[in-house]
Rosetta silent file (secondary structure, phi, psi, omega in degrees, C-alpha in Angstrom):
SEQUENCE: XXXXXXXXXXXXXXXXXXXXXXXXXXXXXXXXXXXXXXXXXXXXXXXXXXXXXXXXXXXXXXXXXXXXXXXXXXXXXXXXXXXXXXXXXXXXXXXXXXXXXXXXXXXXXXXXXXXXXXXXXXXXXXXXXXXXXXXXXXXXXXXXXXXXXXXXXXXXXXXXXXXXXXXXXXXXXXXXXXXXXXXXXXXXXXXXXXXXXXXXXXXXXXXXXXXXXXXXXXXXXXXXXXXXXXXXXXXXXXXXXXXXXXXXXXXXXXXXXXXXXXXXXXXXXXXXXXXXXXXXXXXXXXXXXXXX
SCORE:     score description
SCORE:     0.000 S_00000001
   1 L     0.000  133.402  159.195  -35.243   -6.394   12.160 S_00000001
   2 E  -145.016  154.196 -150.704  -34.038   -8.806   14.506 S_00000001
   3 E   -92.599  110.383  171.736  -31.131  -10.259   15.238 S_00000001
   4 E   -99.023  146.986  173.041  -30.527  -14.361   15.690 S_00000001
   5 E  -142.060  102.623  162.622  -27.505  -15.677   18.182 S_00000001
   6 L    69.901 -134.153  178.785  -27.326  -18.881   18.721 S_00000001
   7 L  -103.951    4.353  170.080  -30.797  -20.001   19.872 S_00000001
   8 E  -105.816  136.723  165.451  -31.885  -16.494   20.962 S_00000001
   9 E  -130.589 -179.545 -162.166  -32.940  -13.723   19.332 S_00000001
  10 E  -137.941  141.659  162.482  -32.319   -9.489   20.065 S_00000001
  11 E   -59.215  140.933 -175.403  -34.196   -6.912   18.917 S_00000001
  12 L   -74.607  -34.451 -161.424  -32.975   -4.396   16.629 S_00000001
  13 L   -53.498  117.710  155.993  -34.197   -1.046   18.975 S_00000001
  14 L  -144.165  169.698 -171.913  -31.409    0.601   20.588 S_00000001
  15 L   -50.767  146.079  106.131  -30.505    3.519   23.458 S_00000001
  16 L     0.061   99.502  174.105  -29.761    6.446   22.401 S_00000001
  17 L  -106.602  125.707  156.458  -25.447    6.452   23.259 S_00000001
  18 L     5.123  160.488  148.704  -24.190    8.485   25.532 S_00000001
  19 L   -35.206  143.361 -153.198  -21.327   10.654   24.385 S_00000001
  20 L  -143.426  138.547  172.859  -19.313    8.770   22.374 S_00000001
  21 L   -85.357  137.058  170.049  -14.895    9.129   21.653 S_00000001
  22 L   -97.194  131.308  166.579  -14.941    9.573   18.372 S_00000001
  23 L  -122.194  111.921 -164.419  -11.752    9.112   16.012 S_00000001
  24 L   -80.668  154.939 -160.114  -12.062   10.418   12.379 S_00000001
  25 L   -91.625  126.185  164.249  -10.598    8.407    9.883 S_00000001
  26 L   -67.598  157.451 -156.590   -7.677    9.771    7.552 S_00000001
  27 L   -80.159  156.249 -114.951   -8.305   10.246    4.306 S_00000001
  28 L   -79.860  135.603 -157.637   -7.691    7.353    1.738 S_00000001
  29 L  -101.184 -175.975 -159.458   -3.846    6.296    1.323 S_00000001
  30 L   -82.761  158.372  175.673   -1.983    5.260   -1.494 S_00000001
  31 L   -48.385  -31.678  151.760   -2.832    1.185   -2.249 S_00000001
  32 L  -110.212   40.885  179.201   -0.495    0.077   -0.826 S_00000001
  33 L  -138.183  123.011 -168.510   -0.406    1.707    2.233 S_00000001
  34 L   -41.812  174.400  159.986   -2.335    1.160    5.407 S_00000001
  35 L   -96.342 -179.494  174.258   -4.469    4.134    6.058 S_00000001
  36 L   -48.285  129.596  138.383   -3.239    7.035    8.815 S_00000001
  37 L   -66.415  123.858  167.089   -3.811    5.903   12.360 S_00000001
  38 L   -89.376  178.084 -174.829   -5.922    8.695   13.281 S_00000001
  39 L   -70.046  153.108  165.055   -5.369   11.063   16.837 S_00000001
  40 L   -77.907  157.732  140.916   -8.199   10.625   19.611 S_00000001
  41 L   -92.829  141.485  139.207  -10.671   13.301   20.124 S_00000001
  42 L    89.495  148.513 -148.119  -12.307   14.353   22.815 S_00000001
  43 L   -82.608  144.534  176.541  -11.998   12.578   26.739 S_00000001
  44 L  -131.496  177.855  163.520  -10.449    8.962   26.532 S_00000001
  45 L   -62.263  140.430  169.168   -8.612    7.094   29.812 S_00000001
  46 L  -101.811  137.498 -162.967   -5.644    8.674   30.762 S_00000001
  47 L  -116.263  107.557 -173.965   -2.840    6.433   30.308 S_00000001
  48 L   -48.344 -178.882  167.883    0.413    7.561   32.054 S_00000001
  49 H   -84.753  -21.657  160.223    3.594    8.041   30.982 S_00000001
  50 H   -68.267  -19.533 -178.441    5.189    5.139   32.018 S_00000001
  51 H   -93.003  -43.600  146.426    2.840    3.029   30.677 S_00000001
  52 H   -38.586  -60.456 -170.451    3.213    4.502   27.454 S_00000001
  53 H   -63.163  -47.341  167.958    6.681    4.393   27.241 S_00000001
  54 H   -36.692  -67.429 -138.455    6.284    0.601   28.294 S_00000001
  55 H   -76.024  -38.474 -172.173    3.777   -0.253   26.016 S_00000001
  56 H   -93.413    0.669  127.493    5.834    0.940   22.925 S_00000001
  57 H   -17.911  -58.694 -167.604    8.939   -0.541   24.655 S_00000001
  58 H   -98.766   11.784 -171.047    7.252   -3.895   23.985 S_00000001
  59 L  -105.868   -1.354  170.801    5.693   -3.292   20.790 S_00000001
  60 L  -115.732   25.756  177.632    9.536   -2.514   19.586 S_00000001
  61 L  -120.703  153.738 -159.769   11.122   -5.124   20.971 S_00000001
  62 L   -69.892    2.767  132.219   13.278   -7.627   19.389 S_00000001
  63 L   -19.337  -75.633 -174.239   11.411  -10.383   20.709 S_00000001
  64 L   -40.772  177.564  175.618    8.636  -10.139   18.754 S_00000001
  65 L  -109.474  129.006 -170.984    8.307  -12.283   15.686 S_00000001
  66 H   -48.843  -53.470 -168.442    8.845  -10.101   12.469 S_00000001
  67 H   -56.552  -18.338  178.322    5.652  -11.415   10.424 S_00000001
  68 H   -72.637  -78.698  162.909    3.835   -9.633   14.222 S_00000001
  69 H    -8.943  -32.264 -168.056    5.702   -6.821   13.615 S_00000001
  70 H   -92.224  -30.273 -174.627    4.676   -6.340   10.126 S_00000001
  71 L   -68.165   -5.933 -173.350    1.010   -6.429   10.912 S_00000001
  72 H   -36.899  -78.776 -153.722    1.345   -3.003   13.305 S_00000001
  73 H   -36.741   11.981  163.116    0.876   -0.765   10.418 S_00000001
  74 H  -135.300   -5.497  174.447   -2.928   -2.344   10.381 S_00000001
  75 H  -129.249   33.861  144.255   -3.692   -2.926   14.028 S_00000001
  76 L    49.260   65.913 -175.925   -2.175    0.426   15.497 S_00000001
  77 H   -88.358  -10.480  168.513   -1.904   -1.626   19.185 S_00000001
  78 H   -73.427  -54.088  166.671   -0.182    1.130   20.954 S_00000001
  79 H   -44.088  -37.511  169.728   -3.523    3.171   19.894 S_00000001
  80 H   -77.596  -53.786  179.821   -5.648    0.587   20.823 S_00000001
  81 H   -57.801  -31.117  171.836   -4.573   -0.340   23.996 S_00000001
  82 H  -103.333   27.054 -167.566   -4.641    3.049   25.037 S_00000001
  83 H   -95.077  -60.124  177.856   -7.903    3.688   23.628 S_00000001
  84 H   -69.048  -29.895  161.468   -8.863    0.764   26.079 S_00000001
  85 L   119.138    6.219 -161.671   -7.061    2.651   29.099 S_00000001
  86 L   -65.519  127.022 -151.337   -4.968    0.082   29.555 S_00000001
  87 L  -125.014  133.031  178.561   -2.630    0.808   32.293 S_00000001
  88 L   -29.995  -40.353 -171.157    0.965   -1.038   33.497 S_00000001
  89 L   -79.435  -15.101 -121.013   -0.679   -1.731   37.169 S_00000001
  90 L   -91.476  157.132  165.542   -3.893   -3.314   35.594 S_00000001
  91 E  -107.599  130.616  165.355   -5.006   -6.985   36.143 S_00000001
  92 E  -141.294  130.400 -161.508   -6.166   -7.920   32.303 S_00000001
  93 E   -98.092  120.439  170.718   -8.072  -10.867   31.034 S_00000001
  94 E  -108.259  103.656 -178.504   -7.069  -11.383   26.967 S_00000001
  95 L   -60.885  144.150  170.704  -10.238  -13.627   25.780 S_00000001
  96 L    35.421   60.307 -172.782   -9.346  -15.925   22.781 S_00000001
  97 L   -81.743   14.629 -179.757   -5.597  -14.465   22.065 S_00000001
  98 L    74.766 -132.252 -173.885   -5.214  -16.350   18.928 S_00000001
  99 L  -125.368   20.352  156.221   -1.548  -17.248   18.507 S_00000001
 100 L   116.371  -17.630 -172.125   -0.125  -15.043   20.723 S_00000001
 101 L  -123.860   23.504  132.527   -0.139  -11.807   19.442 S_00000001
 102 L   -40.002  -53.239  179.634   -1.438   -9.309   21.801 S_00000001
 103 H   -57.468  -31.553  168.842    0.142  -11.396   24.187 S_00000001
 104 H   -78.930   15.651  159.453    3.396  -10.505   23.293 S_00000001
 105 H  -110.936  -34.905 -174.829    2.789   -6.938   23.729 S_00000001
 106 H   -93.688   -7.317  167.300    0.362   -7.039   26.864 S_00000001
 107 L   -90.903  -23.628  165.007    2.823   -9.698   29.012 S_00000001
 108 L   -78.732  -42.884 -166.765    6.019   -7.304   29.195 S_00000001
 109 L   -54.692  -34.677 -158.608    3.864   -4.272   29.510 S_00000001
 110 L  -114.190   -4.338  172.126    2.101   -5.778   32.611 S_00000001
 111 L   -27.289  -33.141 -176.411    4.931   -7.855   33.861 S_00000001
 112 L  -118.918  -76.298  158.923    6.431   -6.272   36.866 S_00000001
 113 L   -29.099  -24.296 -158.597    3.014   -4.226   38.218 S_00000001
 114 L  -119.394 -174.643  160.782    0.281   -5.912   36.480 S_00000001
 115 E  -171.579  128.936  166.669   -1.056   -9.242   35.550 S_00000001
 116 E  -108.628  156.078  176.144   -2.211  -11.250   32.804 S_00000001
 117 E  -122.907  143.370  168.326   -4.737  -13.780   32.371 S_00000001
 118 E  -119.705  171.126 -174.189   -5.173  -15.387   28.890 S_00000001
 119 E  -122.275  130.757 -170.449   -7.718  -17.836   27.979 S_00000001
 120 E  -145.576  161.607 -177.512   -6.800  -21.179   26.393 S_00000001
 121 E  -113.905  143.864 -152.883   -9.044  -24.534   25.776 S_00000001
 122 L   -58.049   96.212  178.204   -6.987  -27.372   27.199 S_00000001
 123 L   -22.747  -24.217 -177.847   -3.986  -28.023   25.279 S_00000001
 124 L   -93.479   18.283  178.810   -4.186  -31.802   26.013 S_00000001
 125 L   -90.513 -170.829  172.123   -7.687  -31.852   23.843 S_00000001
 126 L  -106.111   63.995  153.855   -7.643  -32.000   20.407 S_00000001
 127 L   -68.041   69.130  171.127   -7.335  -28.210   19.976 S_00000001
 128 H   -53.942  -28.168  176.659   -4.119  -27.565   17.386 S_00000001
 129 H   -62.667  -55.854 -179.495   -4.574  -24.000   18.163 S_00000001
 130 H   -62.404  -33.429  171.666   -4.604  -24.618   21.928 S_00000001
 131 H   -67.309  -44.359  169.405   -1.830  -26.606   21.554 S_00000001
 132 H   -62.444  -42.875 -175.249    0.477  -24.039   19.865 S_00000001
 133 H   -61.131  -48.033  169.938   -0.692  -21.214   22.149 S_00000001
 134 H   -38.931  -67.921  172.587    0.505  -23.247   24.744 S_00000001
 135 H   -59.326  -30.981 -177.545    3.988  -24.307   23.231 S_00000001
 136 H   -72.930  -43.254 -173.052    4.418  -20.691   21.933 S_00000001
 137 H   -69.858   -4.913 -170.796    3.926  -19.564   26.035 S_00000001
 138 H  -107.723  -46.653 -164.980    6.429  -22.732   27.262 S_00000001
 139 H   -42.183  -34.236 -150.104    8.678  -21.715   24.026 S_00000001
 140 L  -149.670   66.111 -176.592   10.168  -18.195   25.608 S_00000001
 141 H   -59.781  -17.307  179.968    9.591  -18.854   29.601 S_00000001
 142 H   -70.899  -52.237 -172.968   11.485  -15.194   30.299 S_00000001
 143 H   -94.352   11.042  159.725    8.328  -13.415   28.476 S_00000001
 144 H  -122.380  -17.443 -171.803    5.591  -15.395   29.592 S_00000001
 145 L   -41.472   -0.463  168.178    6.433  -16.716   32.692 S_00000001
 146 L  -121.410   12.217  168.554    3.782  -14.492   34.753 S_00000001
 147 L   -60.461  122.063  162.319    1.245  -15.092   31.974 S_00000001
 148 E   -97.418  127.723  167.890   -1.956  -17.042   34.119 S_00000001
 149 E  -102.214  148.965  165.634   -3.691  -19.251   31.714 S_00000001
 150 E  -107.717  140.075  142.887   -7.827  -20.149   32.356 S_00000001
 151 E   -88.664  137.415 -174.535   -8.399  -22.990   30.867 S_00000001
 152 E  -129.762  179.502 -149.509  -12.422  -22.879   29.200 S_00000001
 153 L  -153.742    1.612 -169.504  -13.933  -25.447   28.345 S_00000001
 154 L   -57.312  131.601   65.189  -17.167  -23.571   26.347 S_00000001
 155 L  -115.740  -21.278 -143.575  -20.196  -23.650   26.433 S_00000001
 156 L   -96.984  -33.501  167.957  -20.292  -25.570   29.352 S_00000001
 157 L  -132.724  121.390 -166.405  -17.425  -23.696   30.972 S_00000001
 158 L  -129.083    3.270  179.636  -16.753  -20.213   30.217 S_00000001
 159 L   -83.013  119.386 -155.270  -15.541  -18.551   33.638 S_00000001
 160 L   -95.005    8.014 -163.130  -12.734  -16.259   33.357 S_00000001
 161 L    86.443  179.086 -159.977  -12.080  -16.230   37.247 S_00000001
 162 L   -47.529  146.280  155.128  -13.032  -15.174   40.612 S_00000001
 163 L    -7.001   75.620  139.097  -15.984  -11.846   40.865 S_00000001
 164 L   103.089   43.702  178.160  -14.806   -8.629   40.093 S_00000001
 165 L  -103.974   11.223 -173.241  -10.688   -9.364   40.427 S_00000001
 166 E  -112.126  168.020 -178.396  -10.047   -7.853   36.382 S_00000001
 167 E   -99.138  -45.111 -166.091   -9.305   -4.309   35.384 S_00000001
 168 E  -149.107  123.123 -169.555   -9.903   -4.856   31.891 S_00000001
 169 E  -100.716  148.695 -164.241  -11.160   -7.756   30.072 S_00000001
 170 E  -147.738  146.948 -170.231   -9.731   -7.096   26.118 S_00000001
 171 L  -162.887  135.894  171.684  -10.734   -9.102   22.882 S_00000001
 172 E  -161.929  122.819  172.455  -10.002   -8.899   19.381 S_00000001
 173 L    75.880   44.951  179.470  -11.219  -10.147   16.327 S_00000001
 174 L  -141.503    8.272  153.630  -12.958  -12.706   17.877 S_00000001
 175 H   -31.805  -66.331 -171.963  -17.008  -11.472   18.076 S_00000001
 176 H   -62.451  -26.235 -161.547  -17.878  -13.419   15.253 S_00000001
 177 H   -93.253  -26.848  177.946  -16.523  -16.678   16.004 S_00000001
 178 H   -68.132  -31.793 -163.847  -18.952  -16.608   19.577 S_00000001
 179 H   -75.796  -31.748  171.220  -21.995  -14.977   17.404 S_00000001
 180 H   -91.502   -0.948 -176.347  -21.634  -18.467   15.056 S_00000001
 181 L  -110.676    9.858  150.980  -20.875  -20.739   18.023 S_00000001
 182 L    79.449   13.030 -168.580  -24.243  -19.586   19.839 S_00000001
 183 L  -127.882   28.836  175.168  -21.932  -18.527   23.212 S_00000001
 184 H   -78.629  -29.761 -178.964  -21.496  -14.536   22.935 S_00000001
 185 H   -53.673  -89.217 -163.135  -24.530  -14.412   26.056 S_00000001
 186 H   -39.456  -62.521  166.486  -22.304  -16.661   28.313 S_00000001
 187 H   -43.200  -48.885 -161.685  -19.041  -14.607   27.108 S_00000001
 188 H   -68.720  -26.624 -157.321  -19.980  -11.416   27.570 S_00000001
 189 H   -91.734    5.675  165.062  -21.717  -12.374   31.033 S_00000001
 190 H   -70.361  -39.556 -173.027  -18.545  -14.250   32.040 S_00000001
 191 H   -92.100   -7.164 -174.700  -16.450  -10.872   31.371 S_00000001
 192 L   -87.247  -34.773 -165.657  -18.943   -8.941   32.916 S_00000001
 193 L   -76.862  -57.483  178.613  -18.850  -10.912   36.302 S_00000001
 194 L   -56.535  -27.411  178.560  -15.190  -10.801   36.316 S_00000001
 195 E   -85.014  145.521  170.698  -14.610   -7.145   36.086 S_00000001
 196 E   -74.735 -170.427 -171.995  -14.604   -4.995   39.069 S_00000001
 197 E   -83.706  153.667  173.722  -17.081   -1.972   38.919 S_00000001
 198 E    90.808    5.003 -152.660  -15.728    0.636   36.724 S_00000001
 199 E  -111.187  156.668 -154.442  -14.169   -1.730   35.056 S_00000001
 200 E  -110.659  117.763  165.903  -13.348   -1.925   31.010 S_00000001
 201 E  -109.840  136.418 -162.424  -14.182   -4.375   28.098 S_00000001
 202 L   -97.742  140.024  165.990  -12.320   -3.742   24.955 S_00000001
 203 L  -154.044  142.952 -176.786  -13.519   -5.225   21.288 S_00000001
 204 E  -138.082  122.101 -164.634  -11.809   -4.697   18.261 S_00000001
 205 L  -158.034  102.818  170.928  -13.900   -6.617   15.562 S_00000001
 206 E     9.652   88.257  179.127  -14.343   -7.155   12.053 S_00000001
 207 E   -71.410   99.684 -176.162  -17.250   -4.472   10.923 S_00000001
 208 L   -70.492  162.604 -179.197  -20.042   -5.538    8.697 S_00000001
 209 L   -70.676   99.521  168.259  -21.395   -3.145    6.477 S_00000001
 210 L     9.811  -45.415 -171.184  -24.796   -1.460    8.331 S_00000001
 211 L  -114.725   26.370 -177.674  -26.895   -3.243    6.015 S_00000001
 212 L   -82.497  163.816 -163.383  -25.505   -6.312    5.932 S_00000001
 213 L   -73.163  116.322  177.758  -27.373   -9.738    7.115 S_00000001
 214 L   -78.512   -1.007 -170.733  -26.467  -10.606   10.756 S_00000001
 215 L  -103.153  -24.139  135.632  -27.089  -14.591   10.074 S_00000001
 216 H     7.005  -77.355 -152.591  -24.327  -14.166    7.861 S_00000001
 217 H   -45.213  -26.405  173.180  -21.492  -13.368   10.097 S_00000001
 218 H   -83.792    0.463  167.097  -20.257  -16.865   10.498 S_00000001
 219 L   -90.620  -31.411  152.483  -19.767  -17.166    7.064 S_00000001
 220 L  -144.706   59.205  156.712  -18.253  -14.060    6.845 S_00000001
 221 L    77.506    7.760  167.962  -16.399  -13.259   10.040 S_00000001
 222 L   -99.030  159.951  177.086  -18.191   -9.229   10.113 S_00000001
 223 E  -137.071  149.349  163.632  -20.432   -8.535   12.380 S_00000001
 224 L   -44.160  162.337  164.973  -22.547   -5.717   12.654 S_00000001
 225 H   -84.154  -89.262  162.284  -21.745   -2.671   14.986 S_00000001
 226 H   -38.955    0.209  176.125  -24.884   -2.682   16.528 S_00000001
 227 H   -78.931  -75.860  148.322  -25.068   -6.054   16.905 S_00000001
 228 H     6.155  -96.111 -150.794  -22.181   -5.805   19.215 S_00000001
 229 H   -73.833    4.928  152.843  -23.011   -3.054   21.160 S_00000001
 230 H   -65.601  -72.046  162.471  -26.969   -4.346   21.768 S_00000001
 231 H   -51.324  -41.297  157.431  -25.405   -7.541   23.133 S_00000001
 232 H   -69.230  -20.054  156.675  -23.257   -5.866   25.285 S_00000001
 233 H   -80.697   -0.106  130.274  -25.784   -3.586   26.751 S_00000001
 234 H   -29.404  -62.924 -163.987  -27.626   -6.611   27.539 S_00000001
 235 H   -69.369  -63.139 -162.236  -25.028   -8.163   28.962 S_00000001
 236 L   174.266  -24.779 -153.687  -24.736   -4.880   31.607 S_00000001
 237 L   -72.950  170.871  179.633  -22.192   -3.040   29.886 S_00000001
 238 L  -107.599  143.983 -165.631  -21.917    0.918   29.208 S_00000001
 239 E   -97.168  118.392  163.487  -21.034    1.865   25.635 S_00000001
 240 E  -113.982   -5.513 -164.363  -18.168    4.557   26.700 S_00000001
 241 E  -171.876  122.851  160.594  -16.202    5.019   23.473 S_00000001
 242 E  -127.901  152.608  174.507  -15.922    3.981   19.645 S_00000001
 243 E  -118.096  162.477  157.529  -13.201    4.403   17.842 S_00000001
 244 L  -103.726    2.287 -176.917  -12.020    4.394   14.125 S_00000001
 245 L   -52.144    1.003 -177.504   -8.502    3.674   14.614 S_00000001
 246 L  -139.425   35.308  160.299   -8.430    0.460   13.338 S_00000001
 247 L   -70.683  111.354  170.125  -10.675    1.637   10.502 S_00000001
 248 L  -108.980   86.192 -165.499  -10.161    0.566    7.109 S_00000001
 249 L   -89.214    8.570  164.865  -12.409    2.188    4.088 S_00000001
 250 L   -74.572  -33.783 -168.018  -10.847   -0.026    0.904 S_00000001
 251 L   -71.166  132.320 -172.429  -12.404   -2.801    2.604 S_00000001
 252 L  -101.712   25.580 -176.480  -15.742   -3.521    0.607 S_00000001
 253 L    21.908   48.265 -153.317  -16.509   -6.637    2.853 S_00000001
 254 L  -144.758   72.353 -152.879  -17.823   -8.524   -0.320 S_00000001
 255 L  -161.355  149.130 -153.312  -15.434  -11.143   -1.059 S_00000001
 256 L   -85.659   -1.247  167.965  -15.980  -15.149   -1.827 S_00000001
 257 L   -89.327  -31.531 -151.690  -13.908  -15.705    1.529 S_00000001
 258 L    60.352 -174.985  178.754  -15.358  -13.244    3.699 S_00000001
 259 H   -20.335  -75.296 -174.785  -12.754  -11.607    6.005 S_00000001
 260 H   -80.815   46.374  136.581  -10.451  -14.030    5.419 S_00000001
 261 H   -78.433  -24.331 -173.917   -9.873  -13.506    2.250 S_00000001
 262 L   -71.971  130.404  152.151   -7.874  -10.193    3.342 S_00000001
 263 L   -36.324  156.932    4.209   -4.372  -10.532    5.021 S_00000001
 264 L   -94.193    7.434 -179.795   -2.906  -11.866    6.962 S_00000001
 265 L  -108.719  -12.817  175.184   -4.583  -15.197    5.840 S_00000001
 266 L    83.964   -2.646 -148.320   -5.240  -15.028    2.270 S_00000001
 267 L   -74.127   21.703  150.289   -7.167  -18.059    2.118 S_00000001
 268 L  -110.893   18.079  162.607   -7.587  -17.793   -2.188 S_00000001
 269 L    52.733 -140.654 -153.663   -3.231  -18.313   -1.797 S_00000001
 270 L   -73.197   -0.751  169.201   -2.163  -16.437   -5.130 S_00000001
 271 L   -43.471  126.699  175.190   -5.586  -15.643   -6.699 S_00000001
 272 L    47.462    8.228 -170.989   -5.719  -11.775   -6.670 S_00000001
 273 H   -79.659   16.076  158.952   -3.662  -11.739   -3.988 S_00000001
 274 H   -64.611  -60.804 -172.483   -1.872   -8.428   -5.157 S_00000001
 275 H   -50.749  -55.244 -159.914   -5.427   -6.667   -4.788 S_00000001
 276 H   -55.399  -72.142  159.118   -6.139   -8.362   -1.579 S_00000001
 277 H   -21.501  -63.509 -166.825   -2.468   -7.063   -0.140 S_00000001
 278 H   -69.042   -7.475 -168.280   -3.336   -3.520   -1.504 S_00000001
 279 H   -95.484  -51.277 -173.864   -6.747   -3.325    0.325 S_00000001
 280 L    94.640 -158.314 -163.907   -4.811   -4.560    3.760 S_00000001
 281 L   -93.748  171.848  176.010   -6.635   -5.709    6.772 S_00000001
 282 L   -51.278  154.582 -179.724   -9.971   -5.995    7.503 S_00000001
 283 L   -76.242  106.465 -172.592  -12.466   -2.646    8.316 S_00000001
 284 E  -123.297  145.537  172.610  -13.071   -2.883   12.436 S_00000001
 285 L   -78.202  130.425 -177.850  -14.983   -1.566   14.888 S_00000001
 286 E   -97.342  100.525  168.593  -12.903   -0.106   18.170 S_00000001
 287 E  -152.028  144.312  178.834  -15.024   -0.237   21.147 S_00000001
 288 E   -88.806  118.228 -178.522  -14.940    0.511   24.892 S_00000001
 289 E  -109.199  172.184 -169.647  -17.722   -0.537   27.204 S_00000001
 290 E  -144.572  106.646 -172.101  -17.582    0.150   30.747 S_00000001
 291 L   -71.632  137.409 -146.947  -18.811   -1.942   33.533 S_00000001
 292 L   -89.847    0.000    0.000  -21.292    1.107   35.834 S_00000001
């Protein structure tokens, strides 16, 4: 089997990985109930106690926007981030944040010790997305004001800043949209350049089903697991950890929307949308690579 991206293709063949953190998934909840974040197993980053206390500081504060708030119970981000190792002193690059909201949890967190850089495509383009993420970061100048934006510009510009100045480059739920836009090579080797040695990229990403079609995925936002983790050992990276914490098994990934048929967008409005609600969010992979 092999896998096309973009004008390239990758071979299906892959290493043998290393030891791997594993997190088994609890067993199946009521329908309308996320499932159990489960506990790590087994050695992860150790993430102090201050930085803990921080990080679930900002993931409870009164800040946030409630509809953010409501998705915790499917994207466990206190788990995740510290899954990723992600630590208070940390320089961290957030690739593609969407509409902000990681960023509201990773800009207080890193605020007085730390520093973030987010990535935005120039707000004065015709970008509506870039434009809100912009207005939402101008909107509340107390909680973003030490936020550094890159402006990208890809394909043509993709550089996340100067050679080995990040701790941790972090990404989520955004694999798929580079694997149909033909740019995950230039991303990954953009995040790769930017991290110092030792240094950690996080993906949290839609999960296609093992035997699903990889020319697919831009129609419907999963991506393979291997697919992933092939391209990123390409790219340089070390596979150091998967996780299941952001594991979902109601999702049957087989829906006339793809992924976004699922909360939070819904996109068949009130068709089915009790079942769609009881299934939750999409089934994702959690995984830490580690530049050697």
């Amino acid at each position: 089997m092999r896998y096309e991206v973009g004008m390239k293709c990758f071979g299906s063949s892959f290493l043998h990985l290393a030891p791997l953190v594993l997190l088994a998934c609890g067993g199946a909840a009521p329908p309308a109930s996320p499932p159990t974040a489960p506990a790590a197993q087994g050695p992860a980053p150790g993430v102090d106690a201050t930085t803990g206390a921080r990080l679930r500081a900002a993931i409870a504060s009164s800040d946030r926007p409630v509809g953010e708030v409501a998705r915790d119970k499917w994207r466990h981000p206190a788990e995740t981030l510290e899954f990723f190792g992600i630590r208070e002193d940390m320089t961290v690059v957030e690739l593609w944040p969407g509409g902000g909201w990681y960023t509201a949890i990773l800009a207080p967190l890193l605020a007085d010790k730390g520093k973030l850089v987010v990535t935005n495509m120039d707000p004065n383009g015709p970008s509506e997305s870039a434009k809100s993420y912009a207005a939402r970061l101008a909107s509340k100048p107390n909680d973003f004001a030490k936020v550094a934006v890159k402006i990208i510009n890809p394909p043509a510009d993709v550089s996340l800043g100067a050679d080995g100045s990040a701790d941790a480059v972090v990404t989520f739920r955004n694999f798929h949209n580079w694997v149909r836009d033909g740019i995950a090579d230039p991303v990954l080797a953009a995040s790769f350049r930017v991290l110092k040695p030792g240094g950690v990229f996080g993906v949290e990403e839609h999960r296609a089903s093992a035997d699903a079609d990889p020319s697919k995925v831009g129609d419907t936002g999963y991506v393979p697991e291997a697919m992933v983790i092939d391209l990123a050992q390409k790219a340089g990276f070390h596979l150091e950890g998967r996780s299941e914490v952001n594991a979902n098994p109601k999702d049957t990934k087989d829906y006339p929307k793809g992924v976004w048929t699922l909360p939070p967008v819904l996109r068949l409005g009130d068709q089915d949308r009790a079942k769609y609600e009881a299934i939750g969010e999409s089934d994702r992979m959690t995984l830490r690579f580690r530049k050697p």
